[in-house]
Structure formats: C-alpha cells, structure tokens
BAZAKE-448877 format. One record per residue (C-alpha): residue in one letter; x, y, z. Coordinates in steps of 0.001 Angstrom, whole numbers, plus 500000, padded with zeros to 6 digits. Layout:
N
<rest A | u X | v Y | w Z>
...
***
This chain:
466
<rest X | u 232140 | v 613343 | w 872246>
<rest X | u 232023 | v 611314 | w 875776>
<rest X | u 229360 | v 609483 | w 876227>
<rest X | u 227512 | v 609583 | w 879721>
<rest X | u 226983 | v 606304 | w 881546>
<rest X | u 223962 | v 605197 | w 882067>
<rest X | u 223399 | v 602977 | w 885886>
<rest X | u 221692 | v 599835 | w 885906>
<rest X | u 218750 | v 601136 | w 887489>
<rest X | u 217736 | v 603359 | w 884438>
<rest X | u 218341 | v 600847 | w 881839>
<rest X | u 216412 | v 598162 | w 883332>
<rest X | u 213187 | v 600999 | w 884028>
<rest X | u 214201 | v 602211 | w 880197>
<rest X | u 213541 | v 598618 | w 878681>
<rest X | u 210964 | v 598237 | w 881273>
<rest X | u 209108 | v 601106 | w 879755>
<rest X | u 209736 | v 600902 | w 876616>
<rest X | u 206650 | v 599034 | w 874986>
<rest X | u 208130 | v 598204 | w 871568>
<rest X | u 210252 | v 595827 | w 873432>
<rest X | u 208957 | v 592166 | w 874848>
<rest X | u 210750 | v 589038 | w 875336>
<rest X | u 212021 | v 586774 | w 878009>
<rest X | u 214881 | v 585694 | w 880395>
<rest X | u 215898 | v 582385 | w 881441>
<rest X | u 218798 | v 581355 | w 883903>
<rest X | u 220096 | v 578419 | w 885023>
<rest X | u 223335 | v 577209 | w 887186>
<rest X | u 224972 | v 580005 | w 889249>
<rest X | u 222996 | v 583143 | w 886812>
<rest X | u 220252 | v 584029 | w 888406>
<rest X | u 220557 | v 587464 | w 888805>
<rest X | u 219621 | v 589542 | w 885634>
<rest X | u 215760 | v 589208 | w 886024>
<rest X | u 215769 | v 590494 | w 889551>
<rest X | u 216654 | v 594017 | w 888342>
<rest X | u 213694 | v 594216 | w 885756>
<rest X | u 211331 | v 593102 | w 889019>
<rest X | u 213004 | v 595482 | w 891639>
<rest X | u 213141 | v 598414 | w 889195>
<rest X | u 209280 | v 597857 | w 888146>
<rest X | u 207061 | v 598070 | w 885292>
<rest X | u 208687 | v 594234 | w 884357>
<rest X | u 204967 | v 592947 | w 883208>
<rest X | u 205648 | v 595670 | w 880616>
<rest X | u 208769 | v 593387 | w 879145>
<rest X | u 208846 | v 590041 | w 880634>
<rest X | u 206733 | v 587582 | w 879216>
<rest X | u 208338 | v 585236 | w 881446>
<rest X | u 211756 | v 584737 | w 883642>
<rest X | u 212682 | v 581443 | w 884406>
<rest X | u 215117 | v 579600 | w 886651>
<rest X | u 216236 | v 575637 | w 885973>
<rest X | u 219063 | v 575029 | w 888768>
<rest X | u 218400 | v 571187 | w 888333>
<rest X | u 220260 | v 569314 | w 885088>
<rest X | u 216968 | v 566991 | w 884834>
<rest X | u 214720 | v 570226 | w 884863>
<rest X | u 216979 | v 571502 | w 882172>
<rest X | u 217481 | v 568545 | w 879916>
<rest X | u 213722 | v 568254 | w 880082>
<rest X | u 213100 | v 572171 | w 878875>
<rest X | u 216480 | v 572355 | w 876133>
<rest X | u 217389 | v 568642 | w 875187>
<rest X | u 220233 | v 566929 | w 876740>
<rest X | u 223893 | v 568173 | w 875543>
<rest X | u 227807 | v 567303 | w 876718>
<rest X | u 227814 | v 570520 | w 879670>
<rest X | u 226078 | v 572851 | w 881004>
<rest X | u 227843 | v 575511 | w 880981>
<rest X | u 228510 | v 575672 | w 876957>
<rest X | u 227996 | v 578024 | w 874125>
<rest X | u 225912 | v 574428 | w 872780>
<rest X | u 223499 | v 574566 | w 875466>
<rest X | u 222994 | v 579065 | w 875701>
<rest X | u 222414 | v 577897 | w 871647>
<rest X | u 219690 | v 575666 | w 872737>
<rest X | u 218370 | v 578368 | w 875448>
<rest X | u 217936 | v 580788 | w 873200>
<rest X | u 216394 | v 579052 | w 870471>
<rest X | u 213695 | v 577438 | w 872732>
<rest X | u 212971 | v 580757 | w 874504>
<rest X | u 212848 | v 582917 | w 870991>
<rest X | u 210637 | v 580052 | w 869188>
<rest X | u 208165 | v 579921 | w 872061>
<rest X | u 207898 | v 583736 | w 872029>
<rest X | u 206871 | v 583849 | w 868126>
<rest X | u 204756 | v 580863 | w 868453>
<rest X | u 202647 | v 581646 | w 871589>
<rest X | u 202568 | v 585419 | w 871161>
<rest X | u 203240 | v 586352 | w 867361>
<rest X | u 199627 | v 586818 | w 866237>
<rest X | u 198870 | v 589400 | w 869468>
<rest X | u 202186 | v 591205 | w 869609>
<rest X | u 204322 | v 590493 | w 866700>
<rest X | u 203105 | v 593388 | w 864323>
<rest X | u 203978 | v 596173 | w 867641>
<rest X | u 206547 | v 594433 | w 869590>
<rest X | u 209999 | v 593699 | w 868689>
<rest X | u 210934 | v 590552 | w 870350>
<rest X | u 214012 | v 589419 | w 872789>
<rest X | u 214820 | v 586217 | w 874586>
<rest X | u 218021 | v 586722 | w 877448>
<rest X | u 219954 | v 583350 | w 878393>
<rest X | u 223091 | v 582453 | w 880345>
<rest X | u 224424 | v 579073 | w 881961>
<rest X | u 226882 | v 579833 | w 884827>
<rest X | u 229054 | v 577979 | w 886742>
<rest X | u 229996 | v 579615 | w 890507>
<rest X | u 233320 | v 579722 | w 892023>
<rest X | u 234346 | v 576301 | w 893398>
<rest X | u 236263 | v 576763 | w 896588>
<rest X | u 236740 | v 572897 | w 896424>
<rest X | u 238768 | v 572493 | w 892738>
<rest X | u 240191 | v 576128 | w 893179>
<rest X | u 238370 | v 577433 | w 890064>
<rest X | u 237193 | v 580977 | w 889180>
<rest X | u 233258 | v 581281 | w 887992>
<rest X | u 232842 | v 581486 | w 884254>
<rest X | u 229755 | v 581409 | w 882170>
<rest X | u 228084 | v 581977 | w 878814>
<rest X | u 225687 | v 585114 | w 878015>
<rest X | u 223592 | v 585854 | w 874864>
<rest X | u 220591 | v 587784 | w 873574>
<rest X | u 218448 | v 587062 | w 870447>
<rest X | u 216607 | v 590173 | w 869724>
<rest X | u 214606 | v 591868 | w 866757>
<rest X | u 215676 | v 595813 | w 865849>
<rest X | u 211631 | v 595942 | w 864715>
<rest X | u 208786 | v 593981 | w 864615>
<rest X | u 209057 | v 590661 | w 862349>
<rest X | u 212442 | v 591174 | w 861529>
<rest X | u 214500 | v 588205 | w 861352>
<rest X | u 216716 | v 587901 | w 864395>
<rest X | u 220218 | v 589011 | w 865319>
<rest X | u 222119 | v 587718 | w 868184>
<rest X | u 224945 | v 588472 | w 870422>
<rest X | u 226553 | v 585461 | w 872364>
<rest X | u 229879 | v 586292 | w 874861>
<rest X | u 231824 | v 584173 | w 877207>
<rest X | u 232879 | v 585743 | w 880479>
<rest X | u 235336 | v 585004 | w 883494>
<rest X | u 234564 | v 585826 | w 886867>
<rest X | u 236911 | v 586860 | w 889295>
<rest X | u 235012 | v 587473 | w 892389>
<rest X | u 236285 | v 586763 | w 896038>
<rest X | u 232964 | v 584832 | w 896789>
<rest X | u 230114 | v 584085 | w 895088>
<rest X | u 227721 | v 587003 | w 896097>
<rest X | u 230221 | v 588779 | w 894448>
<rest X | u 230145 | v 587035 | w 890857>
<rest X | u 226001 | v 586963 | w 891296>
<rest X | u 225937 | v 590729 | w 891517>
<rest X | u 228204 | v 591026 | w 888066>
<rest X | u 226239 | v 588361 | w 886466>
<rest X | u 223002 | v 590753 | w 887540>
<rest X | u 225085 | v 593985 | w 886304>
<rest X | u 226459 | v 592015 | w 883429>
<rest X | u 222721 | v 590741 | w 881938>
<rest X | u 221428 | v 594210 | w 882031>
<rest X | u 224221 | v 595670 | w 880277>
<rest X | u 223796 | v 592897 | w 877581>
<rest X | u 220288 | v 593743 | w 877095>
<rest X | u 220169 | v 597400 | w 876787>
<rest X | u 223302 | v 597196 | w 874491>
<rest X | u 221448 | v 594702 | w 871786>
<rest X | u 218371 | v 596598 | w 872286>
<rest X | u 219759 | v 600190 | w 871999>
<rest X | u 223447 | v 600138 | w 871024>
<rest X | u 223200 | v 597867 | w 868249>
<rest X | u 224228 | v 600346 | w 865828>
<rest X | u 227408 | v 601411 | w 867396>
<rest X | u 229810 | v 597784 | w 868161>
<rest X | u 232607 | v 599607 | w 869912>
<rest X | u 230220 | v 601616 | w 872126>
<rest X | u 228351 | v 598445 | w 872576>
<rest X | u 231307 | v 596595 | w 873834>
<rest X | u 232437 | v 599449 | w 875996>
<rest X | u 228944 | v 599384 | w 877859>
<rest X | u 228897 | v 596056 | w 879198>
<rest X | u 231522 | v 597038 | w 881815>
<rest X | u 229201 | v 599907 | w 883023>
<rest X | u 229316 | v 599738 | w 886353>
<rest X | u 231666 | v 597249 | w 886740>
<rest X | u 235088 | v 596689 | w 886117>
<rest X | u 238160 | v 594591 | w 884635>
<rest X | u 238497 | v 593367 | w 888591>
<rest X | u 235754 | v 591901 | w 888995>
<rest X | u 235417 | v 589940 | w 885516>
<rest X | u 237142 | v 589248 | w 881721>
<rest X | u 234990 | v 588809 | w 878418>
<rest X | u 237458 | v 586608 | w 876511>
<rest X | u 234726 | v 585728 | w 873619>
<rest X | u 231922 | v 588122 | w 871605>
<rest X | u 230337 | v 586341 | w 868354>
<rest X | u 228241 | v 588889 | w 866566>
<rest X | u 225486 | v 587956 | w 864217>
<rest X | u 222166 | v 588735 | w 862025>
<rest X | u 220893 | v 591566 | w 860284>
<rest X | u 221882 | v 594005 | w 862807>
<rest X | u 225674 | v 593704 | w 862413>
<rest X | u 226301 | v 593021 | w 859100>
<rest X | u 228754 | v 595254 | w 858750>
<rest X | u 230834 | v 594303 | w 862111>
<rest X | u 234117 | v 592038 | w 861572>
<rest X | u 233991 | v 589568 | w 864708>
<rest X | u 237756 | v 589397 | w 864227>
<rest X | u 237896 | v 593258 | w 864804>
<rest X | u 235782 | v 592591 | w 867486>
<rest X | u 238044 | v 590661 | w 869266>
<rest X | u 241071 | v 592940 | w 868986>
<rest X | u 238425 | v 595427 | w 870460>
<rest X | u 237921 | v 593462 | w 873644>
<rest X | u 241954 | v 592727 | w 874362>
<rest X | u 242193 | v 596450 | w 873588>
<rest X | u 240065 | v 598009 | w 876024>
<rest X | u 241159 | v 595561 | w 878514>
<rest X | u 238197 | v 593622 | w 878344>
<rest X | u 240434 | v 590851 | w 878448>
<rest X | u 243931 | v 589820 | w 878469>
<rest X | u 243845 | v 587548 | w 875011>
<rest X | u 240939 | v 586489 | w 872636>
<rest X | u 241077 | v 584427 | w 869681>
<rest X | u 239612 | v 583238 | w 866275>
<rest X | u 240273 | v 580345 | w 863955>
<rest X | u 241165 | v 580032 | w 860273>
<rest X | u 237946 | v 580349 | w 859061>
<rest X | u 237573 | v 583900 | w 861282>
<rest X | u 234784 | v 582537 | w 863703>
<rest X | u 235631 | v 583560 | w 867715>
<rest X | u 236485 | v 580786 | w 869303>
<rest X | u 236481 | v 581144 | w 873577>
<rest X | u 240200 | v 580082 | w 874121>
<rest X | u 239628 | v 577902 | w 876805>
<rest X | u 237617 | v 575265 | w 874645>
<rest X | u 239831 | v 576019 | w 871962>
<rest X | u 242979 | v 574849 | w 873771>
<rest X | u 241777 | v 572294 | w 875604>
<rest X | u 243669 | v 568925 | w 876503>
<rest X | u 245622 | v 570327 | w 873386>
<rest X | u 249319 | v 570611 | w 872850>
<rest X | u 250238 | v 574190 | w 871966>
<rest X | u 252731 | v 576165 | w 869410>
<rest X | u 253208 | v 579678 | w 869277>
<rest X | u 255114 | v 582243 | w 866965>
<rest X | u 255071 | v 585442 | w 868179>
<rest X | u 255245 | v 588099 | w 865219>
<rest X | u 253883 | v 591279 | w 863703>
<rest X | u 252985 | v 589161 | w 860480>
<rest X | u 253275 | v 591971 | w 858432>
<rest X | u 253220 | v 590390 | w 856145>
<rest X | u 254091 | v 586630 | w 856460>
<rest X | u 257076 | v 586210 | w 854784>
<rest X | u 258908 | v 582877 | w 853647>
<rest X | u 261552 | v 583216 | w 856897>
<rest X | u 258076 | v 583507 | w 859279>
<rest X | u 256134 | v 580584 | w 857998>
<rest X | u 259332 | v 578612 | w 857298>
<rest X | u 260044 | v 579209 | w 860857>
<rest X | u 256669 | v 577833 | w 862262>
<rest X | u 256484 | v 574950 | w 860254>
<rest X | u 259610 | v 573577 | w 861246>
<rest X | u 259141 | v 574485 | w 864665>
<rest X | u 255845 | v 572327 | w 864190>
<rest X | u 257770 | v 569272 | w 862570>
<rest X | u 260253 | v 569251 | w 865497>
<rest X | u 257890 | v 569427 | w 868160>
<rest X | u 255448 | v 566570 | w 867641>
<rest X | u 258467 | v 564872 | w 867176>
<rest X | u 260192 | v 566033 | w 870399>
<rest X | u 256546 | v 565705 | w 872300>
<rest X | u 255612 | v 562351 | w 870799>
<rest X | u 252656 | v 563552 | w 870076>
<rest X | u 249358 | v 563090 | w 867371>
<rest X | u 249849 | v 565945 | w 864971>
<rest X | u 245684 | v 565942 | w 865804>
<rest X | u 246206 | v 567192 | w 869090>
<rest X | u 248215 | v 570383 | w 868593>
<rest X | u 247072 | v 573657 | w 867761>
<rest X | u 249171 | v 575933 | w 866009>
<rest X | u 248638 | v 579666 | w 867045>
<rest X | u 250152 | v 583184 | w 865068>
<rest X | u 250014 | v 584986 | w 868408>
<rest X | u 250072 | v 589315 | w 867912>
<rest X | u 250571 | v 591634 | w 870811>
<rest X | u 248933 | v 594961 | w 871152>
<rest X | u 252643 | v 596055 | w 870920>
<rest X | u 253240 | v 594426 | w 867842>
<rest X | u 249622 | v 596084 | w 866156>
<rest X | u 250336 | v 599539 | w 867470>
<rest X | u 254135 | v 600090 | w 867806>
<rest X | u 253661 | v 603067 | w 870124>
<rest X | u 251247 | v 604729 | w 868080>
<rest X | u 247056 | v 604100 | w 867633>
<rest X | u 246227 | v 600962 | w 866155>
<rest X | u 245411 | v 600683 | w 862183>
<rest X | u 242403 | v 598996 | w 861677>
<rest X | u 242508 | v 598072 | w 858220>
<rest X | u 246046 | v 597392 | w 858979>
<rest X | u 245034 | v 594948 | w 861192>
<rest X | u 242758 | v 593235 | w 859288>
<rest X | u 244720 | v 592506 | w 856285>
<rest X | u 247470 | v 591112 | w 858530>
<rest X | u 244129 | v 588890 | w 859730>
<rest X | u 243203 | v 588422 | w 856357>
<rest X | u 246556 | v 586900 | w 855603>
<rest X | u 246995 | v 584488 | w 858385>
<rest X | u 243457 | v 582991 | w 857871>
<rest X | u 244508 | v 582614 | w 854335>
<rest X | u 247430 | v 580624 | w 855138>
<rest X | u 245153 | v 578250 | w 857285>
<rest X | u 246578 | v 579847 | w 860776>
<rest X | u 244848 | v 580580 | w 863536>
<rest X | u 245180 | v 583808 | w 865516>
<rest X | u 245595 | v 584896 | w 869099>
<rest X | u 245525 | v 588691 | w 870184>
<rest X | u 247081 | v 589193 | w 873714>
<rest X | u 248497 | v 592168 | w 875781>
<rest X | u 250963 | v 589737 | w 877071>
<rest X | u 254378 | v 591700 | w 876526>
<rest X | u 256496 | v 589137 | w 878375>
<rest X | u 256476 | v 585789 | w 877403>
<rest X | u 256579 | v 584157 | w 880542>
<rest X | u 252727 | v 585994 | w 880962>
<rest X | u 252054 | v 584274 | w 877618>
<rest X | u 253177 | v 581226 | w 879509>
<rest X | u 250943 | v 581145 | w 882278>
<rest X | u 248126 | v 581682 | w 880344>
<rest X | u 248563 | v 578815 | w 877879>
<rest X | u 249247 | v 576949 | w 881107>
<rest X | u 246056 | v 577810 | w 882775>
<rest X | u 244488 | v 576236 | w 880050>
<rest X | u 246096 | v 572802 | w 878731>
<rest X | u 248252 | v 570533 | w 880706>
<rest X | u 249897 | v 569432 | w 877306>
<rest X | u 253503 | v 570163 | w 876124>
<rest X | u 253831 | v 574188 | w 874968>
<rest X | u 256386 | v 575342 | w 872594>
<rest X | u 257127 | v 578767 | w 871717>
<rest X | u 258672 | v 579683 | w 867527>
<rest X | u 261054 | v 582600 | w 867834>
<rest X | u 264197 | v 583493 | w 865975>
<rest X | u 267356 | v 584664 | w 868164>
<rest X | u 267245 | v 588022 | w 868153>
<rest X | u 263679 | v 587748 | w 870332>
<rest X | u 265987 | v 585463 | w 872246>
<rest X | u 268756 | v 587683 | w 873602>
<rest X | u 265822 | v 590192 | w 874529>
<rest X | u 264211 | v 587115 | w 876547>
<rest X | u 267294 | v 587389 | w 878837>
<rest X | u 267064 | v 591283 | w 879098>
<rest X | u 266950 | v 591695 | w 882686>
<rest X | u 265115 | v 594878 | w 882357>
<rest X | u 261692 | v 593405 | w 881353>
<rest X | u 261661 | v 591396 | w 884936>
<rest X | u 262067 | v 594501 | w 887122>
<rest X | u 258406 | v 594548 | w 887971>
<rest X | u 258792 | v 590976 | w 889780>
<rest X | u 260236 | v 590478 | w 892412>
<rest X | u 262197 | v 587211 | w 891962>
<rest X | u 263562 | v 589151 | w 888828>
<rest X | u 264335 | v 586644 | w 885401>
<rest X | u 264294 | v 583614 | w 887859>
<rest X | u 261056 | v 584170 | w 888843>
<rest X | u 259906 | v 585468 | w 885200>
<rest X | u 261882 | v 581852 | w 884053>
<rest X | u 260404 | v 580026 | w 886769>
<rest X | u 256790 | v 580602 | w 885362>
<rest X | u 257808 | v 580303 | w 881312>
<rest X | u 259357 | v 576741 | w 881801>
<rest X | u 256244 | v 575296 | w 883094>
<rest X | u 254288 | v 572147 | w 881427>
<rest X | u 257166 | v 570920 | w 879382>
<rest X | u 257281 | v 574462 | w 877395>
<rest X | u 260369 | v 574298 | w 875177>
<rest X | u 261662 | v 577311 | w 872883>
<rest X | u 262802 | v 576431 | w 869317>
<rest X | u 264859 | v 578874 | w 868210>
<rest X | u 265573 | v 580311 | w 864588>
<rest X | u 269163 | v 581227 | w 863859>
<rest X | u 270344 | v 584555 | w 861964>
<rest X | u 272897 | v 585817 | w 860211>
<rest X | u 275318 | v 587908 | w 861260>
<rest X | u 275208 | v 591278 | w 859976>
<rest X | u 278641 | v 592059 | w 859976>
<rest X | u 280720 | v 588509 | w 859446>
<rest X | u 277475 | v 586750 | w 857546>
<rest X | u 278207 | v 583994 | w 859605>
<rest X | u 275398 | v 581986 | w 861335>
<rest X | u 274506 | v 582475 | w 864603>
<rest X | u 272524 | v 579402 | w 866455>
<rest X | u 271549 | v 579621 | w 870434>
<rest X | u 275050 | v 577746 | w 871043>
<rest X | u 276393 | v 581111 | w 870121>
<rest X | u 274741 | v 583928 | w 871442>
<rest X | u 276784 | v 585394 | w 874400>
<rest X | u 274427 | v 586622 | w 877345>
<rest X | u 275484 | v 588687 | w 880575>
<rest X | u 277917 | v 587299 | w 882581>
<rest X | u 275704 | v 586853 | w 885387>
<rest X | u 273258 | v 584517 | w 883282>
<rest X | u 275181 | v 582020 | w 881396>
<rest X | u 274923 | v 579624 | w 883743>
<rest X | u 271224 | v 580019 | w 883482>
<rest X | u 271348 | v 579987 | w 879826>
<rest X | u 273853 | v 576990 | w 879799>
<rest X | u 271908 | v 575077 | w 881620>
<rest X | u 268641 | v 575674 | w 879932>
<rest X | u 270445 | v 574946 | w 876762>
<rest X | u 271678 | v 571757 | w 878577>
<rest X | u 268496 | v 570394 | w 879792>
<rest X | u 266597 | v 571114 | w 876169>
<rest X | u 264224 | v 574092 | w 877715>
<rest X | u 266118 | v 576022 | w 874913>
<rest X | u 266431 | v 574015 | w 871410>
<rest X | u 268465 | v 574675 | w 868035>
<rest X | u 265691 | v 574618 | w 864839>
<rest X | u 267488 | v 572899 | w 862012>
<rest X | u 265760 | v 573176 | w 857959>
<rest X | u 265610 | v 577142 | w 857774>
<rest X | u 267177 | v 578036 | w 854315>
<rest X | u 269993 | v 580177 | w 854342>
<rest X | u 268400 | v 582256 | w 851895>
<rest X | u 265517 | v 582694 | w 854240>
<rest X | u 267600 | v 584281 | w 856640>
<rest X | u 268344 | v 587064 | w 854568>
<rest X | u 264197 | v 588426 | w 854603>
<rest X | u 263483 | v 590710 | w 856707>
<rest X | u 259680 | v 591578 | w 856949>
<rest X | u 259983 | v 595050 | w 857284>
<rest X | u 261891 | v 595402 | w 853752>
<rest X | u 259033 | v 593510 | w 852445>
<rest X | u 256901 | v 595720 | w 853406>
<rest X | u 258295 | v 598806 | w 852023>
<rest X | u 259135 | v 597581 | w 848681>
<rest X | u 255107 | v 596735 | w 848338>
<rest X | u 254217 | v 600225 | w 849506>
<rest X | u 256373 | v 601566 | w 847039>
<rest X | u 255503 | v 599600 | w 844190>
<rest X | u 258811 | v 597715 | w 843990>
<rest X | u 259535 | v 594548 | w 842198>
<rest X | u 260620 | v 591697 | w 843912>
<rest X | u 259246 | v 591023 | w 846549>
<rest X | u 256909 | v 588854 | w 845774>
<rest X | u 260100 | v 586192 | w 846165>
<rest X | u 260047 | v 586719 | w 849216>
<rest X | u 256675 | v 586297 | w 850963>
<rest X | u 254282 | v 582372 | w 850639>
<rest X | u 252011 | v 582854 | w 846926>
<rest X | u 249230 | v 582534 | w 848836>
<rest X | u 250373 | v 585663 | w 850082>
<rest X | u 251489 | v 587406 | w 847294>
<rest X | u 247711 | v 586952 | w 845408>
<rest X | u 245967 | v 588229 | w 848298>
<rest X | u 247663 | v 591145 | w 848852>
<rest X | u 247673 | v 591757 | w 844959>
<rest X | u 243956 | v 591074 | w 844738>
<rest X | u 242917 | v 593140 | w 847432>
<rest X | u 245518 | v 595674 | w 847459>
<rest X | u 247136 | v 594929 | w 850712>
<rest X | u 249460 | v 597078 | w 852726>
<rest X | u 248781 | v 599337 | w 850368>
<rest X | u 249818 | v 597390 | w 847434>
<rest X | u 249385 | v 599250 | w 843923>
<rest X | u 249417 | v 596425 | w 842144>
***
C-alpha cells in the first residue's frame, strides 16, 4: 500500500504538538537549519527544551570536550551524549514519567569554493519510544551536493526534520524509515553513504541490510561495513589507505575466489612497496551481482554477508556497473595505489566496447578514468574450456581496433599476470558450488575455505540441508 508523504511543515507542527515528545537540538559548523522549522512552524516551547548553536571550535570544545575534528561521528557521539544527559538530569524528576525524551545533533562542514570540496556532515538522534526507556539512537553520514551553500542549509533544515519524525514515529518500520529522509528532497541535492542503527528500538534491524537498503534506493552510490559488521562511512574508512578490490557475487566464497584475493594482496604490497598496515582489502558486490535481473534476496544476501565477515573481509555494496565508476570513487577518496582482483574472463568484458557507449570519449575515456592513482589490475588466468590449456592476459585476443591499447597497457604494467593460483583451483566454478549444496550433494565442501563450509553447515546456508 503507498504510503502518502508527509511535507516538512506538518511533521515539524506534528512533533511540535505532540506532548509525549521533549528533547533538544544542537548545531554547530555549517547545520544550523533544523531548529528553525520547529520555531517557524510554532508550538516549539511544546518540544524544545532548548536549541543551540556553537559556530566557534573554543565554544564547542568548552560545551563537548576537545576531539581530532569537528566534523566526526566522535564529536555528534559527544553531542549527543551531553545534550541527552543534561535532559535526564535537569528535567527527569518533572517530565520523565510523561515525556519521552530526544536530543537532535549534527556537525557540518559547508561547501568550500576554495579546496573544491562538496559539504558533508554527520546527523543523529537519541530518542526514547516511552518514558524512561533506555535510549535508542540513529547516527548517518551525509554528502551534500548543492551549487552554493544556501542550497546545502535548506537540505540540512529538510534533512533534520526528516530525521526526527522518522526516530520518533517510523521507528518500527527501517525501510520506510530510510525512505522518508529524502521526503522532499532528492538524490540531487545530497547522498547518505552511512546509517548505524542502535538500542532497544531496532533490535531486530541488521545494519548490514541497512546498508544494502541505502545503495538500493539510490540513497547512495556505495556504502560499506567491516568484518565485524559495524557501518563504517567509506570516506574515513579509506582514508590515506592503499586499496584492493575483488569484484564477485561471493556466492559462496570458494577456494579459486579467496585464492585469487590473497595473492592479488601478496603481489601488490609488493609491487606498491607498501606497509601491509596501510591497505584495506575490500569484497566489493554490485546491485547486479545481488539481484541478477530479478528482486534482491534478502536472506540471500545476508548469508553471502555472513560469509565474508567470517572470513575476516570487509564488504563494499556499490551500483557501480563499470569499473572505471568504481575507479573514480576509490579515487575520490585515497590518493594511495588501487588495485583491482579479477580473473580473465571479467577482463575481455572490460574491453567490451559496448559498456562505454554512454561516454562520449568511448573506452578511452572510460580507460582514461580507471588508470588513475597508480590503479593496476591483477589478473587471474583460466582454463580453457575446450583445449584445457591456460590462458594468462598475454593471451587473450581483443578487437582488432584495441590491441594496441591492450598491448600497451600490458606493456606499461596497468594490466599484470597473477602467478600462485593452483591449477586445480581453476577448475571451481562458484555457481556449481552452489547447486551441489542446494541439492544436497557431496563434495563440495572441497571446494569452498572450512571456514566456509561450517558456517554454511551450521546455519544452513544457501539452503544447505546439511
């Protein structure tokens, strides 16, 4: 059943009215916009126990304690703790027993026309679903992508009302709660890339489902979580880090995909002369490779999560089809080497010429953006399915019009051989796998890490039988 949209207008006179509900806002940097609704809209003495502004770092260190930025999840932590505590302590004993309390934060930075950098800032809410209950919070990161800064200060304003009429009222229902913080605005004008769920409230939500949610209704372009399934904001995450991706449908892992990455891993800190410290490792899924034309599985794509936090992997959901868009957007964020796990066959559909028609330099352009910051692809060889006989990137035969392109990226080490795969490796194919556990075959447990093979026997993976 659709759901009608409510304006920001009637949820700020809702919460306004609503006298179960009392809390407070605070703002500082570039954010300044949220409480102005609850005071033009009226009835705010109702809600707001106090809105507050600290634009100066001295004014803020003083209020929250000094931390390493501003604009940080580490320092909305700090808002929100300070605002929520002095709300129980100063007005517990006269409202606590009618009043289920709420304390709004952010930390913003604007656009700087100077360094060329889009706004970006961090949002949260720590709210009660009833009187003395213990708190539940909801903390997101968001990129702004206004033309000028009245712009961004007017989604900020939309943004902070949405947030607070979601905890307050949607709590119950995550995806419609994520859906409704775009009311009234759109994908133009901003990207969530991070939403941490937490407390009593959603104890039942998966923040890892969450953040397929937000990539697939195009509240962003990629999100991310670690090993240990806590959201991560990708932009800290990859930070002043060297970067490795294998892009796969993990489903499941099998010896050939892990063998892959790890010697992929070996020969680029060697290649990079880097610290093995300063390189993340990322299993990167597409929407593509989770729905495969049809609806994404949920539990589907869970256990495939399940797995690669298992194996100690951490996990990147993007809508990036093309890999030089996966490109610029590791680019965007580290100025380190990039390298890019793939076997041959994704290869050869690298230099498909059809995938570039939207641009209009073509594959030169589309190449012109992958091979940026040192990226390098190490490539996987196959076997031959007719002769047996290996086939390494020396040997795969492109259009006529390319190999030129292709020798000389082979020349110049964009494009490099991966040596240490097993032979025997070669010969798993991840789909096989994958049948022979849904129909209750033997064998292929050979075939896929142990850590898999007890995880998807323990908690009847992929529809495992046991």
């Amino acid at each position: 059943m659709e759901q009608c949209t409510i304006d920001t207008h009637q949820k700020a006179i809702t919460i306004n009215l609503d006298d179960s509900k009392y809390g407070t806002i605070a703002e500082i940097g570039a954010g300044q916009e949220t409480a102005r609704w609850f005071f033009r809209v009226g009835g705010a003495a109702g809600t707001l126990a106090k809105a507050m502004s600290a634009y100066d770092m001295q004014f803020s260190d003083s209020i929250y304690g000094n931390c390493r930025r501003y604009v940080s999840r580490e320092r909305l932590q700090s808002m929100l703790e300070h605002e929520f505590g002095l709300l129980n302590e100063r007005l517990h004993q006269i409202r606590g027993e009618r009043c289920a309390f709420f304390a709004f934060a952010n930390t913003v930075a604007a656009h700087s026309f100077s360094q060329k950098q889009p706004g970006n800032g961090w949002l949260g809410i720590r709210f009660q679903r009833s009187p003395g209950e213990e708190p539940s919070q909801i903390d997101l990161h968001v990129q702004l992508n206004g033309k000028e800064n009245i712009q961004d200060q007017e989604t900020l304003g939309l943004l902070g009302v949405n947030l607070i009429y979601a905890a307050l009222y949607l709590h119950s229902e995550p995806d419609r709660l994520l859906q409704s913080l775009l009311d009234q605005l759109s994908i133009e004008l901003l990207s969530i890339d991070m939403i941490d769920f937490s407390g009593p409230a959603f104890e039942g939500v998966d923040n890892r489902l969450m953040a397929l949610r937000l990539v697939q209704k195009g509240l962003s372009n990629a999100a991310m979580f670690r090993a240990d399934g806590k959201v991560v904001q990708p932009a800290d995450a990859l930070y002043k880090k060297a970067v490795l991706v294998e892009r796969s449908r993990f489903r499941p892992p099998t010896r050939l995909t892990m063998s892959l990455l790890d010697r992929a891993y070996e020969n680029f800190c060697r290649d990079s002369d880097i610290d093995a410290d300063n390189v993340i490792v990322l299993s990167e899924m597409t929407l593509f490779n989770l729905s495969e034309g049809e609806e994404i599985d949920v539990q589907d794509f869970l256990h495939r999560a399940e797995i690669l936090c298992a194996l100690g992997k951490h996990v990147l959901i993007s809508n990036y089809g093309e890999f030089y868009r996966l490109a610029q957007y590791l680019c965007h964020h580290t100025n380190r080497p990039i390298g890019v796990a793939l076997g041959v066959p994704t290869l050869a559909q690298v230099f498909n010429e059809k995938y570039y028609d939207n641009l209009e330099g073509g594959i030169l352009e589309a190449f012109g953006r992958l091979f940026k910051n040192e990226l390098r692809l190490y490539v996987c060889p196959m076997l031959d399915p007719e002769s047996g006989e290996l086939v390494r990137v020396q040997d795969l035969r492109v259009r006529n019009n390319l190999r030129y392109l292709y020798q000389h990226l082979l020349e110049n080490r964009f494009i490099r051989d991966l040596e240490g795969i097993e032979r025997d490796d070669l010969e798993i194919y991840s789909h096989e796998v994958l049948e022979k556990i849904r129909r209750g075959e033997s064998g292929w447990e050979s075939l896929v890490p142990e850590t898999v093979v007890r995880l998807i026997r323990a908690k009847r993976l992929f529809g495992c039988r046991g």
